[in-house]
LODREN-360174 format. One record per residue: x, y, z of N, C-alpha, C in turn; chain. Coordinates in steps of 0.001 Angstrom, whole numbers, plus 500000, padded with zeros to 6 digits. Layout:
BEGIN
      n_x      n_y      n_z     ca_x     ca_y     ca_z      c_x      c_y      c_z   c
        X        Y        Z        X        Y        Z        X        Y        Z   A
...
! end
This chain:
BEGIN
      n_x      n_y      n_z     ca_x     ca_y     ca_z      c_x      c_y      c_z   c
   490546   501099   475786   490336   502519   475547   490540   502862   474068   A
   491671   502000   473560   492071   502583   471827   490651   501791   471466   A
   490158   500685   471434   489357   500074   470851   488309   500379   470668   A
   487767   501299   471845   486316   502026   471534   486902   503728   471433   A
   487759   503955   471314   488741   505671   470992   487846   506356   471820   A
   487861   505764   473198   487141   506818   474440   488774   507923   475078   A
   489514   507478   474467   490703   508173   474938   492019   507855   474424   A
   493052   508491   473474   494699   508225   472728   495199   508063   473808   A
   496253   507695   473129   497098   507005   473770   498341   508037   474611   A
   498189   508883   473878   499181   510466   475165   498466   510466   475873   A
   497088   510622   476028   496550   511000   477314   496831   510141   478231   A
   496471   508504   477585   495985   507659   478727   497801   507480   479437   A
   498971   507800   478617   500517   507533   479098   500319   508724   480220   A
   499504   510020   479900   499776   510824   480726   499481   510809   482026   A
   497866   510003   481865   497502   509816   483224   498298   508583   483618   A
   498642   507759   483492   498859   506854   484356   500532   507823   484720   A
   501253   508167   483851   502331   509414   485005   501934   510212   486248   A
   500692   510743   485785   500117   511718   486923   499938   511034   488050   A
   499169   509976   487548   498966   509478   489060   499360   508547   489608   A
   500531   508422   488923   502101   507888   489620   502322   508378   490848   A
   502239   510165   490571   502966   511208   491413   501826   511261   492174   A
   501085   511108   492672   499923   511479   493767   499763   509738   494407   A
   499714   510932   495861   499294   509484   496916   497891   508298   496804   A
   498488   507404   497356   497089   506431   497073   496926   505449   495966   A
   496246   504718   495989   496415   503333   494882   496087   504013   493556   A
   497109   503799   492542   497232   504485   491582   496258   503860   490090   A
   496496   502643   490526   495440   501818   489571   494112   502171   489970   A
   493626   502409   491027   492490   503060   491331   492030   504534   490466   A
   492855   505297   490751   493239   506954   490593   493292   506572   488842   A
   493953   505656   488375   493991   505678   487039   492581   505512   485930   A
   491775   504492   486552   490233   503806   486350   489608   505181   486623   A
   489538   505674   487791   488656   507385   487872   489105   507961   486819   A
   490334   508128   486515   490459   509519   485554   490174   508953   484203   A
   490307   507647   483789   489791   507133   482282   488396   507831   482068   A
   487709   507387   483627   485975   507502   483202   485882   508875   483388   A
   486316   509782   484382   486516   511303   484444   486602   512208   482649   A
   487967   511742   482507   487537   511768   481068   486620   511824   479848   A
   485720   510239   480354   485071   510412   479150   483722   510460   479637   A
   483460   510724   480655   482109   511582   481161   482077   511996   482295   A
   483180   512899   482579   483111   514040   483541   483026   513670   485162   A
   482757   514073   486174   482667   513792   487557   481553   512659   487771   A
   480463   512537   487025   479312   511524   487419   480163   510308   486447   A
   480269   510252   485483   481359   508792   484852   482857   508590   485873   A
   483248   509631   486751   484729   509048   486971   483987   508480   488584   A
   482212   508648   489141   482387   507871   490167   481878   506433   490080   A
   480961   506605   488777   480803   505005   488035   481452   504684   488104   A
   482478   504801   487405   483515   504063   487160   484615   503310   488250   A
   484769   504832   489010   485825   504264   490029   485190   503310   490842   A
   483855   503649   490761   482810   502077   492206   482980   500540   491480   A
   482901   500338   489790   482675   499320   489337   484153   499019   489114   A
   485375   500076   489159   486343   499443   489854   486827   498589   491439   A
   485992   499006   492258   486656   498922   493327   485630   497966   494052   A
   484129   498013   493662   483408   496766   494151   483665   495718   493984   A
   483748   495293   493108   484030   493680   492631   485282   492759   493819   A
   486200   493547   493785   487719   492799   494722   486893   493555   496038   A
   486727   494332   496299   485864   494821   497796   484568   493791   498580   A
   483649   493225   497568   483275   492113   497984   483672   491207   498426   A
   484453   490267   497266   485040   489204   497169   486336   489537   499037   A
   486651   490418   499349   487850   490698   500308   486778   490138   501622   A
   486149   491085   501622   484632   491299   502959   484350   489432   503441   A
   483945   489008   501729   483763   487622   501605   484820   486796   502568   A
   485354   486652   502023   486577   486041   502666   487188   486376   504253   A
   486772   488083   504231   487113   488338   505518   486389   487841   506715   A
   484777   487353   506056   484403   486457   507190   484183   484975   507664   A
   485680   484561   506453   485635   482997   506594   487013   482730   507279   A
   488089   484007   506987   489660   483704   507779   489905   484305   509634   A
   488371   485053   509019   488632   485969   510894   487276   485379   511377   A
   486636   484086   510968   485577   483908   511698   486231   483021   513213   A
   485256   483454   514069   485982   483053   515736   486396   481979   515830   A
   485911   480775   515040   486230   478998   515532   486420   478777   513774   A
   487391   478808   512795   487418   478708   511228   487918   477603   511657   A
   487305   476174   510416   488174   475266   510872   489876   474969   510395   A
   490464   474183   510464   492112   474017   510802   492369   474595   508778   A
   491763   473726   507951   491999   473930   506706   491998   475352   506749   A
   491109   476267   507178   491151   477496   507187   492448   478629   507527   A
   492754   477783   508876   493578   478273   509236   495282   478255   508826   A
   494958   477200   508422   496306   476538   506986   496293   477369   506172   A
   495374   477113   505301   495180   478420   504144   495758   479584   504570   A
   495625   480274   505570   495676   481163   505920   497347   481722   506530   A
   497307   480979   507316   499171   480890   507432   499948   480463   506579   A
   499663   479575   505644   500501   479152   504427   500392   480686   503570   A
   499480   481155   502791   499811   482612   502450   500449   483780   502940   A
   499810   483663   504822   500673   484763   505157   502294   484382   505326   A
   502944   483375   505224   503809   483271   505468   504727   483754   503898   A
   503745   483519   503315   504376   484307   501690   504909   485891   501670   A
   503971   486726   502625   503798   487847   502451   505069   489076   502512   A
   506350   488473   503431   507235   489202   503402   507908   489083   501971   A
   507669   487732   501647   508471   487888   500170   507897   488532   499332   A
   506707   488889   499368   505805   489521   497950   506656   491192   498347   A
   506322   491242   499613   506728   492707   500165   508471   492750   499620   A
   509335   492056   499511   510529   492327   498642   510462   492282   497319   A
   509313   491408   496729   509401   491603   495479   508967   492770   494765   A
   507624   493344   496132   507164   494774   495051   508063   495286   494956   A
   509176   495858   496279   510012   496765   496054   511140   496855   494621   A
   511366   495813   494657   512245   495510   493455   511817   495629   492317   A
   510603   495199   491871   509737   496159   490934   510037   497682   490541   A
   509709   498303   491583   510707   499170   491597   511350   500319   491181   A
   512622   499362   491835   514135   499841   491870   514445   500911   490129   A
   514115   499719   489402   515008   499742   487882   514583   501225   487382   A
   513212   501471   487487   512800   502684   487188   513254   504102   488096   A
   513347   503889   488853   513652   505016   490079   514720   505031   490128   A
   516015   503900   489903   517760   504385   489640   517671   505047   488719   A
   517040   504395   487548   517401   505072   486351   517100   506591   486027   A
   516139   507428   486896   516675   508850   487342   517213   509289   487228   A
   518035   508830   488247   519046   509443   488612   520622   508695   488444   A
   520506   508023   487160   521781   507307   486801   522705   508493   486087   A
   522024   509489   485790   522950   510425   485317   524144   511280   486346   A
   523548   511663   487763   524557   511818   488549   524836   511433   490091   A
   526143   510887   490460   526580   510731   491334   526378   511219   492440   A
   525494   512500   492661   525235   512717   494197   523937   512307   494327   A
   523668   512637   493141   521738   511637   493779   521671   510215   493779   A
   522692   510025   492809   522754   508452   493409   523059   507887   494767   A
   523928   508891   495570   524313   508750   496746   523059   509043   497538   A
   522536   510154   497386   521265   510295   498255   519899   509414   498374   A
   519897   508822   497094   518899   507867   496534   519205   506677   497620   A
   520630   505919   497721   520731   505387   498364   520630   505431   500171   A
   521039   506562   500511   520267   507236   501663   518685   506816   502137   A
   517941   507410   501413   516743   507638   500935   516414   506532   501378   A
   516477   505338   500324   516235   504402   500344   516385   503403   501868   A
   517665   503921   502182   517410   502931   504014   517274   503499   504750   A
   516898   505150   504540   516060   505693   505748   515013   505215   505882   A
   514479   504521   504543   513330   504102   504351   512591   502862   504409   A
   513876   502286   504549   513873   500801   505329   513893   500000   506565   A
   514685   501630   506847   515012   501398   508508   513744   501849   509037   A
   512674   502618   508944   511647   503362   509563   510715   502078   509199   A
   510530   501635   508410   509611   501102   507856   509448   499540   509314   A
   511127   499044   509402   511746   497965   510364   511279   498562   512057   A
   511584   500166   511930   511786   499784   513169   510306   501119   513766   A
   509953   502372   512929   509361   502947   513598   508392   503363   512493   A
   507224   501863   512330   505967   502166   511627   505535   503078   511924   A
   504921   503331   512894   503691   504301   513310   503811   505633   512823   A
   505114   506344   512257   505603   507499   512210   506473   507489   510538   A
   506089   506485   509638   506856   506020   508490   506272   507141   507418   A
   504838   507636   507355   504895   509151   506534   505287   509818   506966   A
   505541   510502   508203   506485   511564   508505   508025   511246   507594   A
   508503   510393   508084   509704   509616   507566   509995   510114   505624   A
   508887   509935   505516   508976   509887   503854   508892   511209   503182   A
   508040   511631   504586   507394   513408   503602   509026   514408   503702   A
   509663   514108   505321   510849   514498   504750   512044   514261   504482   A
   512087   513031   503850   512502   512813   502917   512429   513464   501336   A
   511305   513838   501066   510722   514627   500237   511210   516208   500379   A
   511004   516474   501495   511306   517829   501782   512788   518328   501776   A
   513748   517273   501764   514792   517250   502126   515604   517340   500630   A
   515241   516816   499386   515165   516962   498629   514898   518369   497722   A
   513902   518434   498071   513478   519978   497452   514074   520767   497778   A
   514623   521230   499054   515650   521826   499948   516755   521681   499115   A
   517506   520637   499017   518681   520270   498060   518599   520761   496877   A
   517565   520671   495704   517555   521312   494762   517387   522904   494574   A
   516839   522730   495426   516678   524431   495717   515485   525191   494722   A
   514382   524593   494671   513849   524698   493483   512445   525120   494678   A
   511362   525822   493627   510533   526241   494164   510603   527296   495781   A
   509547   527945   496433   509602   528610   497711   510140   527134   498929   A
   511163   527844   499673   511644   527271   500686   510418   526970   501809   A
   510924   525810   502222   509755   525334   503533   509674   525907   505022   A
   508736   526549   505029   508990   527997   506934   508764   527276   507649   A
   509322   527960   508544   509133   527096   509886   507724   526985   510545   A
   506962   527641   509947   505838   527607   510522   504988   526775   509787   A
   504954   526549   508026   504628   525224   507886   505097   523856   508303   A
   506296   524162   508189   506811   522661   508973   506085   522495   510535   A
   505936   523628   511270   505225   523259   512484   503587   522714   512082   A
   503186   523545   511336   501736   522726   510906   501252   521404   510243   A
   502486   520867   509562   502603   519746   508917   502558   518640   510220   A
   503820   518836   511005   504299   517935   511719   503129   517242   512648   A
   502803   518376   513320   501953   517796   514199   500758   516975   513643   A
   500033   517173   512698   499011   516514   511902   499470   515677   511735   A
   501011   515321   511052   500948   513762   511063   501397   512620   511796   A
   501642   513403   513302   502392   512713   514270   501200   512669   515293   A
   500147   513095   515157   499003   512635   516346   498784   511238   516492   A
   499036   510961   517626   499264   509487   518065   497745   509077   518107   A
   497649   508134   517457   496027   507384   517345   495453   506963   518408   A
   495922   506617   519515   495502   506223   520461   494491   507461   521571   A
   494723   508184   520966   493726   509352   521393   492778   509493   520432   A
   492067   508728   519571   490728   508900   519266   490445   507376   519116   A
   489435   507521   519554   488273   506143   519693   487632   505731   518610   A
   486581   504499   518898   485637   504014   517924   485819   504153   516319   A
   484765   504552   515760   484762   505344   514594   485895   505760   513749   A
   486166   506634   514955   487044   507915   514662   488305   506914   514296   A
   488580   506144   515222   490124   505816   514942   490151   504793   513618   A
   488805   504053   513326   489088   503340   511878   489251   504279   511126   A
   488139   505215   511030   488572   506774   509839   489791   507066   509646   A
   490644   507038   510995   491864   508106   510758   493201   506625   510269   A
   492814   505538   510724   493798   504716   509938   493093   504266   508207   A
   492475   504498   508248   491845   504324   506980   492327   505335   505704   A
   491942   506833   506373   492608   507939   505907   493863   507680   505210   A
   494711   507357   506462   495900   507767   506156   496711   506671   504810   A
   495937   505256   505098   496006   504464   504121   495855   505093   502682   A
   494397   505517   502640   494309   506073   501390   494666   506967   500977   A
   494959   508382   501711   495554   509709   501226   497341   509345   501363   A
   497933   508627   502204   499252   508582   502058   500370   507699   501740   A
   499489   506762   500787   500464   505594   500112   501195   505614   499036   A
   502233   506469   499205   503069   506847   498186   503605   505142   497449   A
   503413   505159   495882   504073   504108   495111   503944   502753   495902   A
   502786   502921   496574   501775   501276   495975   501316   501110   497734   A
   500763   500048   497957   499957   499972   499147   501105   499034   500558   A
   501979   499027   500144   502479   498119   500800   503341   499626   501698   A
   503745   500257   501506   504408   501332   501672   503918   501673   503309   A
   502755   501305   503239   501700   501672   504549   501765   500432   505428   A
   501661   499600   505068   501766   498203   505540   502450   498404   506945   A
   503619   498982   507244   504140   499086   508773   502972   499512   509276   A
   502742   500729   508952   501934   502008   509989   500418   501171   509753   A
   499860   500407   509341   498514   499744   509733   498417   498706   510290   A
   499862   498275   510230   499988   496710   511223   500543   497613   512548   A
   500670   498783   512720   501161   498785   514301   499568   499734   514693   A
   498999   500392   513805   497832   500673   514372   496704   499592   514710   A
   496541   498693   513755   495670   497377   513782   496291   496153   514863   A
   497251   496340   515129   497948   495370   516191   497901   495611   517700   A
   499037   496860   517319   499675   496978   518596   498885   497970   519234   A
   497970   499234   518504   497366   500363   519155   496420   500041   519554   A
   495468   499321   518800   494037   498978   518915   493739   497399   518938   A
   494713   496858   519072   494404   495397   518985   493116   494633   518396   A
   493211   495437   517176   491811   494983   516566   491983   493669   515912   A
   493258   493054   516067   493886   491443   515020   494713   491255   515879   A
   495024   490093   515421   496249   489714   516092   497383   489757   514662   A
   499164   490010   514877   500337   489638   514081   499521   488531   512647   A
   499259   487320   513247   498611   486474   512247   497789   486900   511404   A
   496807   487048   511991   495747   488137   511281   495840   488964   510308   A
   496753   489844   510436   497164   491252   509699   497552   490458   508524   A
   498764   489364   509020   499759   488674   507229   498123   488069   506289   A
   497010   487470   507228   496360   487049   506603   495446   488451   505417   A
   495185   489497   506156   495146   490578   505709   495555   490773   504150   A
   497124   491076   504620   497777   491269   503521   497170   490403   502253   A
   497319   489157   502990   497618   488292   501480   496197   488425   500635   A
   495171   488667   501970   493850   488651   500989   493623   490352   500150   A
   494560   490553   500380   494687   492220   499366   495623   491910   498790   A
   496198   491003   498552   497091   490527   497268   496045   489668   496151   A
   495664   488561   497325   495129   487868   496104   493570   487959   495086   A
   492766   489288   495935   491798   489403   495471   491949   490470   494535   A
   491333   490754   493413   491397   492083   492215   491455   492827   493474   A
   492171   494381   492386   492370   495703   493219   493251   495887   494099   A
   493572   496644   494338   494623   497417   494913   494807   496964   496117   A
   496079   496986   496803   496328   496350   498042   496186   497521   499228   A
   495874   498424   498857   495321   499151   499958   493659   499029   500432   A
   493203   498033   499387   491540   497107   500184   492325   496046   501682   A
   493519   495816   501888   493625   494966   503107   492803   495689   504174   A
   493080   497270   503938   492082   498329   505578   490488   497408   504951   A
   490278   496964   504420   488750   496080   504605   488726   495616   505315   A
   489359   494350   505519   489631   493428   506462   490132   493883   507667   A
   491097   495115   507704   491181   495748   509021   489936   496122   509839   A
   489338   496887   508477   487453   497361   509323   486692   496072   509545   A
   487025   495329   508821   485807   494070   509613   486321   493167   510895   A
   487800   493511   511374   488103   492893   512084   487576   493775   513280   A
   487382   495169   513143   487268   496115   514100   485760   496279   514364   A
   484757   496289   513168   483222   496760   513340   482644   495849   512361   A
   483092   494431   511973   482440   493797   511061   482041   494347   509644   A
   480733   493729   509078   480877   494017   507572   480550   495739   507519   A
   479926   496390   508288   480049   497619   508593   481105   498503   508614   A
   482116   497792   509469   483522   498624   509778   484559   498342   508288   A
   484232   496978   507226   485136   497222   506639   484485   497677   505487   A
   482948   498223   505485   482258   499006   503940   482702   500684   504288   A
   482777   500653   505832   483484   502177   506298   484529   502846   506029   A
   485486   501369   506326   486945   501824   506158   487082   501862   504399   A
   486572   501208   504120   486828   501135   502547   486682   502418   502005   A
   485025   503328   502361   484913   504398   501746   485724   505559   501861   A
   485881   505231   503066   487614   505994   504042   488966   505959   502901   A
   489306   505020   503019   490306   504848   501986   490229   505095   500527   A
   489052   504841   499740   488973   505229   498735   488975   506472   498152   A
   488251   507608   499133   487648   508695   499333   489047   509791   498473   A
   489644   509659   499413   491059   510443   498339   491413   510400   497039   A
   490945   508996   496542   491190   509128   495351   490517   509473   494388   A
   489210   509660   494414   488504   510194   493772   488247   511908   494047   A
   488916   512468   495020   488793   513486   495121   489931   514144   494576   A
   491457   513566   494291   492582   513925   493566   491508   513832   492661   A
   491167   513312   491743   491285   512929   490445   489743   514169   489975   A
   488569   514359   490538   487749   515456   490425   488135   516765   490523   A
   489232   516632   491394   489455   518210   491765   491064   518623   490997   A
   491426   517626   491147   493233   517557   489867   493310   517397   488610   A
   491977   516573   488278   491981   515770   486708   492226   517206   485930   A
   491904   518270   485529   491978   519337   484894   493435   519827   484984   A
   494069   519656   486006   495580   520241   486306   496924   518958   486413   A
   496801   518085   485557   497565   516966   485569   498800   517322   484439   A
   498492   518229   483763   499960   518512   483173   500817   519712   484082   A
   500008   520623   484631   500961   521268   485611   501276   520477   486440   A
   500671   519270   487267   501118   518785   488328   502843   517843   487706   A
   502598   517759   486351   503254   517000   485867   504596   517516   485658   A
   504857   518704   485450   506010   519393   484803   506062   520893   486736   A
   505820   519973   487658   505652   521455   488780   506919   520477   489559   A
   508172   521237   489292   509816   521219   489999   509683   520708   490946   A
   508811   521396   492000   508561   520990   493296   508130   519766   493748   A
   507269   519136   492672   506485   517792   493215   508106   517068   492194   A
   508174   517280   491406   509157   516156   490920   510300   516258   492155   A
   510283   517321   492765   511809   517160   493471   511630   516537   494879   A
   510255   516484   495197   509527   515576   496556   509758   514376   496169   A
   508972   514107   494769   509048   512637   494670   510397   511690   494755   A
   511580   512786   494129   512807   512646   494042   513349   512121   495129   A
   512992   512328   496590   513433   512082   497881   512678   511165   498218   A
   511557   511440   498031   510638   510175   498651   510561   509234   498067   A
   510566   509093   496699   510594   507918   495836   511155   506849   496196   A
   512550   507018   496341   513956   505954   497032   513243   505609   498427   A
   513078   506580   499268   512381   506140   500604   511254   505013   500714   A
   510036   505557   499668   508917   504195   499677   509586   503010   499071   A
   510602   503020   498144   511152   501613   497836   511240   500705   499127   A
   512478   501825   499881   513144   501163   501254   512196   500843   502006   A
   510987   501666   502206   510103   501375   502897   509424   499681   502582   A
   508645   499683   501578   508194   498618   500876   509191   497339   500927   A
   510720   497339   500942   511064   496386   501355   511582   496056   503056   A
   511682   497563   503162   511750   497111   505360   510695   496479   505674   A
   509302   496482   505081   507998   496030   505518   508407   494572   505710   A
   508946   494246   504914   509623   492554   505187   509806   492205   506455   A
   510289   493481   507459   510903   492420   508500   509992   492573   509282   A
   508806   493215   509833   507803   493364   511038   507055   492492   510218   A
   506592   492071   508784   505614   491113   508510   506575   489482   509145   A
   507607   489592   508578   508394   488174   508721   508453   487968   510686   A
   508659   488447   510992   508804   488889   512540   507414   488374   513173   A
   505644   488108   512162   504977   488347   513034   504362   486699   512603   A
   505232   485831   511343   505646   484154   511774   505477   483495   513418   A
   504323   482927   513518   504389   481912   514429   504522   480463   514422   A
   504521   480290   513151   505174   478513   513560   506053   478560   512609   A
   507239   477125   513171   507966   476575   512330   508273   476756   510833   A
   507235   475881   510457   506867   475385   509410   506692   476069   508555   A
   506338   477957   508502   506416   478754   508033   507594   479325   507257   A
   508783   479233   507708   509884   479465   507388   510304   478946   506155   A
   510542   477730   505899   510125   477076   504541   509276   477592   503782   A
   508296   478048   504268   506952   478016   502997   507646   479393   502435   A
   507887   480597   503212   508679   481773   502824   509681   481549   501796   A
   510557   480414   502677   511827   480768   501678   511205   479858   499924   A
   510518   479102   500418   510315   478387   499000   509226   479617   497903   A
   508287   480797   498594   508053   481734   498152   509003   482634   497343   A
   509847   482833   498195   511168   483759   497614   511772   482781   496594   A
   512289   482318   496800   512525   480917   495433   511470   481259   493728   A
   510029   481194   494135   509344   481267   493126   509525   483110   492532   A
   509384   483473   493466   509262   484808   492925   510516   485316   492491   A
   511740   485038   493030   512798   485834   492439   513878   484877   491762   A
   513993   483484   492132   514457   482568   491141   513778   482013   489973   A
   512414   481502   489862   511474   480959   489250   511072   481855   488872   A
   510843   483331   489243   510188   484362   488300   508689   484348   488135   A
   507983   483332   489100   506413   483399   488681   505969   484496   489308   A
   504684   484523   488903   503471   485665   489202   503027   485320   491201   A
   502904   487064   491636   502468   486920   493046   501253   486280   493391   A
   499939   486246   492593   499013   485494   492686   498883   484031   493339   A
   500073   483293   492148   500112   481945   492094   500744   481487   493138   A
   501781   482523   493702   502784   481685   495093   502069   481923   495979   A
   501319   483067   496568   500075   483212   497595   499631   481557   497492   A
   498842   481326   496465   497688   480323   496465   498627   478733   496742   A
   499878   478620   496169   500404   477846   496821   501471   477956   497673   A
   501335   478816   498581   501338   478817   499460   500484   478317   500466   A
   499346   479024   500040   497765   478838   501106   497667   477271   500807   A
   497726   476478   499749   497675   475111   499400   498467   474290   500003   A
   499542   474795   500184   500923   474244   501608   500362   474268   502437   A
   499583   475312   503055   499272   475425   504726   497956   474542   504902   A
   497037   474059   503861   496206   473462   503693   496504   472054   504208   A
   497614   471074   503119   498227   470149   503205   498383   469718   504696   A
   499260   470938   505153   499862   470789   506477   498663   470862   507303   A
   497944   471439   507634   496565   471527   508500   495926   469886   507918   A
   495852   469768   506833   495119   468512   506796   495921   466716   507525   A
   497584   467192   507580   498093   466670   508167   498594   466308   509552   A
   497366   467399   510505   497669   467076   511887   498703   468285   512156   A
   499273   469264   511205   500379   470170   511607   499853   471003   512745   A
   500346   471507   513814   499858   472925   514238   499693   473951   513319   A
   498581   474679   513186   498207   475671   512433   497512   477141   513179   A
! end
């Protein structure tokens, strides 16, 4: 951006703050508002597509070589050797993090206390009651703002209108409808990064709709780790497991859809959103929560391990990433190169 001076350097610090604070893959939201910028609503949807095609292919690609009906064993190696990585990546985002979001609130002692709250309400929901983990977070958020006392108080009659919208149990809409509405919620409600969601699409993609199996989903994950773009492209692979290359060009537009509509309809109001009490004092509550969240995701991914042999490949994951310090890319791939080995060795896979 400095190199061709399509945009300084306050702005571009500003946007990537802004859309810190707004739901949904932020590296996404960030690529729209560069091109938003520097040519208006028709440049920020260029832009955001020649962001988001490239790893959207390459996912689709792949999604019909790990979920094809008879893949052979190497495949299936590959495939469990990565997912077995996946709870550790899911502790490492969180810890990512941490450092920024204490440091907040290192100035006083009751938010540090609440932060910590926050944080394993947000762990615990994440462990034990996906399906319902944005409710979980929003008040958390709300609970916060309340505490500060800042901005108009929350009525009871919005709280009744909130609630129910986000507690409609999926299992009452069908077909279509129900990839849309897990797709949705992926993209409009992934507060501070994609993993955050990760419960609530493995119990809709699993357990509601049995569109995958446990295995499946980690394989998911990892292929929205290891391909460019944002890890909220795994709902690809959710839609192709559900309606093929159809269901995951659907779900994709599903998920994406929010973010380009923050960024057309917000891009003009990103310094009020920036300095508005109210959203800082949401994020304030919820912030700590998606941490906790992002690392509770650990235990329903680790939980959905079916062989042995997996256990190792994890812990020697966690090893690389938080002793060894390497990049998430590289332990995925050897990982998937472990499960390879082992499949080529007669292992159950």
């Amino acid at each position: 951006m400095e190199d061709r001076d399509w945009i300084d350097s306050k702005e571009f610090e500003d946007g990537i703050a802004a859309t810190n604070l707004l739901p949904g893959p932020a590296s996404t939201q960030l690529a729209i508002f560069c091109a938003w910028r520097l040519r208006g609503a028709v440049g920020a949807i260029i832009g955001g597509l020649c962001f988001i095609i490239p790893g959207l292919a390459l996912i689709i690609a792949l999604s019909t070589v790990f979920l094809a009906r008879h893949p052979p064993d190497w495949v299936l190696g590959a495939a469990a050797g990565a997912g077995a990585a996946v709870p550790a990546v899911a502790v490492n985002a969180a810890s990512g993090l941490i450092p920024a979001s204490w440091k907040r609130v290192a100035h006083e002692h009751a938010q540090q206390v609440r932060w910590v709250i926050y944080a394993f309400v947000g762990g615990a929901s994440a462990a034990s009651v996906g399906a319902y983990l944005v409710l979980v977070l929003i008040v958390c958020g709300v609970i916060e703002i309340l505490i500060r006392k800042q901005g108009p108080p929350v009525s009871r009659s919005s709280a009744r209108a909130i609630i129910p919208v986000l507690a409609v149990h999926t299992g009452m809409i069908g077909g279509l409808g129900a990839l849309a509405w897990v797709a949705f919620k992926v993209g409009a409600l992934s507060y501070g990064g994609g993993f955050v969601i990760v419960p609530l699409m493995q119990h809709d993609a699993v357990v509601t709709y049995h569109w995958m199996s446990s295995a499946q989903f980690l394989n998911a994950v990892a292929l929205g780790q290891v391909t460019p773009g944002p890890v909220v492209q795994t709902v690809a692979v959710v839609g192709y497991a559900a309606r093929g290359v159809g269901g995951a060009l659907f779900a994709a537009a599903i998920v994406f859809a929010p973010s380009f509509l923050f960024i057309l309809l917000g891009g003009p109001r990103f310094d009020q959103i920036r300095a508005n009490t109210v959203i800082q004092s949401f994020l304030a509550g919820a912030g700590p929560a998606v941490i906790g969240a992002i690392a509770g995701s650990a235990i329903p991914l680790g939980l959905a391990l079916q062989h042995g042999w997996q256990i190792p490949v994890l812990a020697g994951a966690t090893l690389w990433l938080f002793v060894i310090r390497r990049g998430v890319v590289s332990g995925l791939l050897a990982a998937g190169g472990t499960g390879v080995a082992l499949a080529l060795a007669g292992v159950s896979v």
